[in-house]
N, CA, C and O atoms as CSV, one atom per row, in Angstrom:
chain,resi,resn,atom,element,x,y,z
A,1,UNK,N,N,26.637,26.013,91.562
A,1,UNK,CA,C,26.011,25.811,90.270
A,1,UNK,C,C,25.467,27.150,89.784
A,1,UNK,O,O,24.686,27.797,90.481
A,2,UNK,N,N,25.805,27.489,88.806
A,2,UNK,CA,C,25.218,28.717,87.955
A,2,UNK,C,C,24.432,28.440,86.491
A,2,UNK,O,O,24.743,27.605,85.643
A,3,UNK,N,N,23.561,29.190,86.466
A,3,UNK,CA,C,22.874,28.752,85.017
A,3,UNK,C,C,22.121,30.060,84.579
A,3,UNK,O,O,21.913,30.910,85.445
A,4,UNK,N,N,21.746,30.252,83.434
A,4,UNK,CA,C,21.315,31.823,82.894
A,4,UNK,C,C,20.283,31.191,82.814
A,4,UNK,O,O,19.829,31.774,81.829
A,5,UNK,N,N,19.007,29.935,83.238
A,5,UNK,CA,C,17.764,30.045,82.423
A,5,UNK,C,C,17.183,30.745,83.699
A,5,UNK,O,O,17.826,30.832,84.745
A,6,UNK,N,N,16.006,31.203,83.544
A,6,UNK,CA,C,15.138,31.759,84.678
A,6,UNK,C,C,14.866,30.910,85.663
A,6,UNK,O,O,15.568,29.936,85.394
A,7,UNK,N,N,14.247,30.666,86.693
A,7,UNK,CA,C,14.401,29.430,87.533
A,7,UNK,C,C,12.857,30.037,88.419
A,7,UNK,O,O,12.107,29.309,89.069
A,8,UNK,N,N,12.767,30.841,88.307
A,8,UNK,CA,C,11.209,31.018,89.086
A,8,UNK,C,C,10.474,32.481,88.474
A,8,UNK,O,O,10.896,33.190,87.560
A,9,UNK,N,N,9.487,32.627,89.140
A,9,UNK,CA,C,8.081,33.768,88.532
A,9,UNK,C,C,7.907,34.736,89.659
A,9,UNK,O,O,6.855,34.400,90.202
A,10,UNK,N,N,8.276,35.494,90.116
A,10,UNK,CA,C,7.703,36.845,90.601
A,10,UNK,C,C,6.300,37.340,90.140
A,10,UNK,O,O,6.272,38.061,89.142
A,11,UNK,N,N,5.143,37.029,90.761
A,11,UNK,CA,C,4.060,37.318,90.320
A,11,UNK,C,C,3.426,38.895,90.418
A,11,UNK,O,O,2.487,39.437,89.835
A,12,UNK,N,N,4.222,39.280,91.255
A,12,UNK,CA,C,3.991,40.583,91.611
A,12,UNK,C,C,5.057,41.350,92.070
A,12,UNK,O,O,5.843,40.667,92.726
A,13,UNK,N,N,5.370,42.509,91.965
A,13,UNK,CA,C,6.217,43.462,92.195
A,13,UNK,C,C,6.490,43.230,93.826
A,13,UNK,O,O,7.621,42.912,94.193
A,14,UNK,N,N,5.303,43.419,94.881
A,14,UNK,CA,C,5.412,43.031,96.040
A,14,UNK,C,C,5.124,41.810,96.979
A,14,UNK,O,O,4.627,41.736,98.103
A,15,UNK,N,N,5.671,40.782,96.011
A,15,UNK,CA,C,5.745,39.683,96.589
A,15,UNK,C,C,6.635,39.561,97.372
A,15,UNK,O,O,7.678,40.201,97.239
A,16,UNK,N,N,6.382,38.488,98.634
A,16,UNK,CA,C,7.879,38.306,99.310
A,16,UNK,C,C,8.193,36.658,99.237
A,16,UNK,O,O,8.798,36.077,100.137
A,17,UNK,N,N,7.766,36.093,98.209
A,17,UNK,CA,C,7.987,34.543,97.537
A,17,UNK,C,C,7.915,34.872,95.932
A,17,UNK,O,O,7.270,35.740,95.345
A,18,UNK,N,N,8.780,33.900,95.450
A,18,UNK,CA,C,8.652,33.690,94.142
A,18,UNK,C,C,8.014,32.412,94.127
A,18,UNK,O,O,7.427,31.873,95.066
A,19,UNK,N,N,8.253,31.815,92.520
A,19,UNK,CA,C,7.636,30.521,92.757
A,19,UNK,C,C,8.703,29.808,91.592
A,19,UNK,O,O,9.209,30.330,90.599
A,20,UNK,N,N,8.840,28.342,92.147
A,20,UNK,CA,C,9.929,27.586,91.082
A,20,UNK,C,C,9.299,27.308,90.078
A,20,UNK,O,O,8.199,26.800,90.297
A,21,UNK,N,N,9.762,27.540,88.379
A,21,UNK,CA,C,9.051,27.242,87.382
A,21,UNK,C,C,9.580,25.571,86.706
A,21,UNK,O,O,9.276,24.975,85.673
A,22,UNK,N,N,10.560,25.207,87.949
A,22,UNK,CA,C,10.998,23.655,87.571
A,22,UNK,C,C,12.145,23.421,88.716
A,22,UNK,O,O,12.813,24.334,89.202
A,23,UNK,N,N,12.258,22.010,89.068
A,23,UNK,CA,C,12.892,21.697,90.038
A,23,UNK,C,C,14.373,22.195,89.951
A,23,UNK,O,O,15.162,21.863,89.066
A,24,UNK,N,N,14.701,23.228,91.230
A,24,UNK,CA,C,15.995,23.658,91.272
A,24,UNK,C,C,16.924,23.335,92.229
A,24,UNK,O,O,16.635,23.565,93.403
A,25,UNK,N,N,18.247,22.726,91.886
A,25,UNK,CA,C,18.983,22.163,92.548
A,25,UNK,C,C,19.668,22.966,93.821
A,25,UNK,O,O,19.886,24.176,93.876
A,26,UNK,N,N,19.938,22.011,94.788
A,26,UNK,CA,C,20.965,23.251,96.018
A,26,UNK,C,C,21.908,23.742,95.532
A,26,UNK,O,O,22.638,23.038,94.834
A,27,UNK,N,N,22.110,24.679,95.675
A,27,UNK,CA,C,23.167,25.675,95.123
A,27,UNK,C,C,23.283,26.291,94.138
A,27,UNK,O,O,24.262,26.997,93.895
A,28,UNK,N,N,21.916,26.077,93.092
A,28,UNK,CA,C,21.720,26.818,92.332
A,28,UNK,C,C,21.816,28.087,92.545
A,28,UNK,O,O,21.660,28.308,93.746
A,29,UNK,N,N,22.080,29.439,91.681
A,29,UNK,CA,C,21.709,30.798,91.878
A,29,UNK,C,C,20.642,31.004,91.296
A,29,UNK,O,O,20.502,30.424,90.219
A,30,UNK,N,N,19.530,31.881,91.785
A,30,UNK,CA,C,18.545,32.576,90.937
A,30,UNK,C,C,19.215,33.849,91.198
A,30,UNK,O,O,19.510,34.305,92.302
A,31,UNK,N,N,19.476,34.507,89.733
A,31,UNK,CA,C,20.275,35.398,89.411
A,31,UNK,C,C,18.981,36.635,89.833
A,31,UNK,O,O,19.152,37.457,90.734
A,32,UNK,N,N,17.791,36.564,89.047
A,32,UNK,CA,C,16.990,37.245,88.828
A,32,UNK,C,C,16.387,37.960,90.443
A,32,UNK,O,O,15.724,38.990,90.561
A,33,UNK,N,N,16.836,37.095,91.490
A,33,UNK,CA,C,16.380,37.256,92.715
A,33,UNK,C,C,17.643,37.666,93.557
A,33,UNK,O,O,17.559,38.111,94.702
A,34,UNK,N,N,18.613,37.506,92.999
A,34,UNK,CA,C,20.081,38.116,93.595
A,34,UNK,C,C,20.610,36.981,95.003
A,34,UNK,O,O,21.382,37.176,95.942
A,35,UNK,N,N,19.872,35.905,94.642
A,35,UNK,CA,C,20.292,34.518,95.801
A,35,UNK,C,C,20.739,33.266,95.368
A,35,UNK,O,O,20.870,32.947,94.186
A,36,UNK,N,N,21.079,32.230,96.794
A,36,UNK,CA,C,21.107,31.269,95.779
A,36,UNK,C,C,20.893,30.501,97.064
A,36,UNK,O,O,21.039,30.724,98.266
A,37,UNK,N,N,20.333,29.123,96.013
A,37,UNK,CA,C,19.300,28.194,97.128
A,37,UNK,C,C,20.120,27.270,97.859
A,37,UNK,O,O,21.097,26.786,97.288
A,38,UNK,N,N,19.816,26.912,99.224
A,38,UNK,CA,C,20.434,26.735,100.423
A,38,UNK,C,C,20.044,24.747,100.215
A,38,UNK,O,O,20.692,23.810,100.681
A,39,UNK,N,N,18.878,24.711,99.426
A,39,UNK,CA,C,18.087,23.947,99.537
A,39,UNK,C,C,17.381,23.482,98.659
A,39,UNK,O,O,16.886,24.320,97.905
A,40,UNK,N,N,17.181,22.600,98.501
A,40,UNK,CA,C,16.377,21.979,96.528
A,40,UNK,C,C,15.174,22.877,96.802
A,40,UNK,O,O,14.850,23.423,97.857
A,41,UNK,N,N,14.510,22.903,95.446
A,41,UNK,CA,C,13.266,23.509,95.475
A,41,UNK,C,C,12.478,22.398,94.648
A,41,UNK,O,O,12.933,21.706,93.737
A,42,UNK,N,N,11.237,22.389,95.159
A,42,UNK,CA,C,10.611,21.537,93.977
A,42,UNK,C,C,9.586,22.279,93.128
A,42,UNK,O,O,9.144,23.394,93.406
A,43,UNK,N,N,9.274,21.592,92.128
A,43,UNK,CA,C,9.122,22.580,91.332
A,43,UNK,C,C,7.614,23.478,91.570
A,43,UNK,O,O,6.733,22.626,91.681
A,44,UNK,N,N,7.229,24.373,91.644
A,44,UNK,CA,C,5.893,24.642,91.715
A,44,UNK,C,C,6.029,25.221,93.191
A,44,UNK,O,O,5.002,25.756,93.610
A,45,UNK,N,N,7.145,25.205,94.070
A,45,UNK,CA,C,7.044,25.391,95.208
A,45,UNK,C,C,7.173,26.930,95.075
A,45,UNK,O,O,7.426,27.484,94.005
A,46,UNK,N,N,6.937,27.709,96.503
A,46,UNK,CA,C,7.704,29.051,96.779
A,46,UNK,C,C,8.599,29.413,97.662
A,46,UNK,O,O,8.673,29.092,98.848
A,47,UNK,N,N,9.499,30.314,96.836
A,47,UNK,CA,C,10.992,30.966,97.800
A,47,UNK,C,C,11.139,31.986,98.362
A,47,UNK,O,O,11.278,32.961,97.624
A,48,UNK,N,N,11.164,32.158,99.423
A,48,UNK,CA,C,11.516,33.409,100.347
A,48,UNK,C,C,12.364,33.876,99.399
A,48,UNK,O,O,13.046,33.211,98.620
A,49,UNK,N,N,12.285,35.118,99.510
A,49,UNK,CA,C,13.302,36.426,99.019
A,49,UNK,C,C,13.899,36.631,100.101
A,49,UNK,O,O,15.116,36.814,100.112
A,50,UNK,N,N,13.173,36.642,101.197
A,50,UNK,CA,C,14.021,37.863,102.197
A,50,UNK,C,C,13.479,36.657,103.265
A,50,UNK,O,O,12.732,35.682,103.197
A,51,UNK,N,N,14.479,37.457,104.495
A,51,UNK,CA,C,13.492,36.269,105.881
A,51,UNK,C,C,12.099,37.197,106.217
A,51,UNK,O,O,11.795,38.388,106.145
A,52,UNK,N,N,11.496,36.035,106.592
A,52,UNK,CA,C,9.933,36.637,107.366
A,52,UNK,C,C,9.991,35.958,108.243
A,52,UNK,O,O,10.362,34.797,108.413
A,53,UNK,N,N,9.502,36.915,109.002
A,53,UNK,CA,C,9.147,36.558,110.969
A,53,UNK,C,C,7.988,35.931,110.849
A,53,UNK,O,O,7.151,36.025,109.950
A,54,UNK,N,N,7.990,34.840,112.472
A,54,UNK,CA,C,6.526,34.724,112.687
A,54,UNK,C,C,5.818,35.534,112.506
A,54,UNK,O,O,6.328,36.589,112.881
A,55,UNK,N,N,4.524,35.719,111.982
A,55,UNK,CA,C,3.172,35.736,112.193
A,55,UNK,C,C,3.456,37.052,110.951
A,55,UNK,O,O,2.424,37.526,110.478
A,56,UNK,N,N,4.254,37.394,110.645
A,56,UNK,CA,C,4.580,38.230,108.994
A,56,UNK,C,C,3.621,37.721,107.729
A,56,UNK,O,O,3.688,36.548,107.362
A,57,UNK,N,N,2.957,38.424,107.253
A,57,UNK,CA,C,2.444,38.238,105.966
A,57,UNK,C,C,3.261,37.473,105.400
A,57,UNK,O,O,4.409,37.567,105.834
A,58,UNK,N,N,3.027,36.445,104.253
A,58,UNK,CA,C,3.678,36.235,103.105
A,58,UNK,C,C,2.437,36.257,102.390
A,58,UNK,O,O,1.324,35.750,102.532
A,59,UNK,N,N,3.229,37.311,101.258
A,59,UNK,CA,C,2.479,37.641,99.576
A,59,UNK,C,C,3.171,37.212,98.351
A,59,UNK,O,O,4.300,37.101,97.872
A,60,UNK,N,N,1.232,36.922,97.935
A,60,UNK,CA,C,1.877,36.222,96.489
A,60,UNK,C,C,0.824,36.832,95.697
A,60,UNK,O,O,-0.248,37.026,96.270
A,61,UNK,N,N,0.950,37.187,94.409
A,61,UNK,CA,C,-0.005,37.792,93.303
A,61,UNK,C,C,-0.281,39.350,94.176
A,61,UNK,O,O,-1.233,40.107,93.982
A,62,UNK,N,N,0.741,39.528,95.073
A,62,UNK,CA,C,0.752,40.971,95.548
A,62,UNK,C,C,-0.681,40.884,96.446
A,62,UNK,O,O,-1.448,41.830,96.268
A,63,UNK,N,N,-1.138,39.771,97.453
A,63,UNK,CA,C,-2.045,39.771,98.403
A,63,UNK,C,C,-1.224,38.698,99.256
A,63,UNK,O,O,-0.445,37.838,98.844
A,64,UNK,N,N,-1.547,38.937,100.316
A,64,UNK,CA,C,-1.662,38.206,101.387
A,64,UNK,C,C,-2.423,36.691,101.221
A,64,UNK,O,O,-3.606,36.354,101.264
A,65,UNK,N,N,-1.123,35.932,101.005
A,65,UNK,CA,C,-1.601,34.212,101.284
A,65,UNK,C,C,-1.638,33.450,102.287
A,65,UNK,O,O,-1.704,32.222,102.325
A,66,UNK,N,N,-1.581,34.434,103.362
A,66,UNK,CA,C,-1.160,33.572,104.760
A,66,UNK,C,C,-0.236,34.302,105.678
A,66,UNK,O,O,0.248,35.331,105.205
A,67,UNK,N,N,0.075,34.009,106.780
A,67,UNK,CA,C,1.183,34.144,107.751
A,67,UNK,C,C,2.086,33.612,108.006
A,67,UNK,O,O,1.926,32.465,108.423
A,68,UNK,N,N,3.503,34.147,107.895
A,68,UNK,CA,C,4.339,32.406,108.490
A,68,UNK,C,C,3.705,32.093,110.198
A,68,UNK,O,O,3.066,32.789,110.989
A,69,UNK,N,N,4.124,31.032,110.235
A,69,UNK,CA,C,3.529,30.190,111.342
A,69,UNK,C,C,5.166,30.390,112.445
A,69,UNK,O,O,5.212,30.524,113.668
A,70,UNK,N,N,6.185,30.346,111.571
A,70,UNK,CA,C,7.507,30.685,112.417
A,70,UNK,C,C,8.558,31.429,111.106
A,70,UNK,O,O,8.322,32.123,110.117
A,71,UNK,N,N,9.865,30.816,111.768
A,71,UNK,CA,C,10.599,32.091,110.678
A,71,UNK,C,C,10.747,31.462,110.082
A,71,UNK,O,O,10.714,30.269,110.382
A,72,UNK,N,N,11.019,31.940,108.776
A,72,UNK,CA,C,10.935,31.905,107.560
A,72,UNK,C,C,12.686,32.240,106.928
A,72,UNK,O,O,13.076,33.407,106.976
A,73,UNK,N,N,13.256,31.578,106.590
A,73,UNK,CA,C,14.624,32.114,105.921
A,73,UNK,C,C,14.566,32.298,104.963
A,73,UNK,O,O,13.960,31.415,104.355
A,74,UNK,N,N,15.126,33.563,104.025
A,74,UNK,CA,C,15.140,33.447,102.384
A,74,UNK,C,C,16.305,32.233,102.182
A,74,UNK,O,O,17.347,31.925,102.761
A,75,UNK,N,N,15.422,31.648,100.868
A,75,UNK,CA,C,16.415,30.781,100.141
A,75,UNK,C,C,16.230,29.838,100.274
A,75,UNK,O,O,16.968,28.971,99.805
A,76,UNK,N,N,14.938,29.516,101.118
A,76,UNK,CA,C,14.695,27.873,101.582
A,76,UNK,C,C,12.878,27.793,101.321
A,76,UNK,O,O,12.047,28.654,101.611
A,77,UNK,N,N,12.717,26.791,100.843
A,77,UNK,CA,C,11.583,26.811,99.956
A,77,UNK,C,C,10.596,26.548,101.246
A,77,UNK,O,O,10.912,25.873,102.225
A,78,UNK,N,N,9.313,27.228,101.047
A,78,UNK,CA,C,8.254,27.120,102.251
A,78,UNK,C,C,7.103,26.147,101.576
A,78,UNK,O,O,6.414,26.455,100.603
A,79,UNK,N,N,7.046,24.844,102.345
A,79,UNK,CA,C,5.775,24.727,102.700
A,79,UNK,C,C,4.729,24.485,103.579
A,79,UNK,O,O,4.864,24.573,104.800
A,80,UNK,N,N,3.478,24.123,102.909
A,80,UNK,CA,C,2.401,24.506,103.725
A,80,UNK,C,C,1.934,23.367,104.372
A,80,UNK,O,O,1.915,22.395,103.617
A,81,UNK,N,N,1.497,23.114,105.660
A,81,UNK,CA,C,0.975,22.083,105.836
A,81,UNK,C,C,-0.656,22.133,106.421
A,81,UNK,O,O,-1.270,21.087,106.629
């Protein structure tokens, strides 16, 4: 599936998640992020860019929101429990 609307928000230059600005289907591409999702996203959620290791920062608004707890794959939406 390909589509030109934007599909998520980069809040910061050094983020390593975006965030979905509406529910995106598997196999969508986010063009803007140079990927494409492995995995639905729901909306409001956040997407790895890249993989992160255990105990790796993940940033959002360009700070530190946490650690992953394990790995982390880009392209597959993280959440928190």
């Amino acid at each position: 599936m390909t589509t030109s609307t934007v599909l998520t928000i980069r809040l910061h230059g050094a983020d390593n998640v975006v965030v979905a600005r509406k529910e995106i289907a598997a196999g969508s591409k986010i063009a803007e992020e140079k990927i494409t999702c492995r995995d639905p996203i729901p909306f409001g959620h956040k997407v790895a860019t890249m993989d992160i290791q255990p105990d790796a920062p993940v940033r959002k608004f360009g700070q530190i929101i946490g650690f992953a707890s394990g790995p982390v794959s880009m392209f597959t939406p993280i959440t928190w429990h």
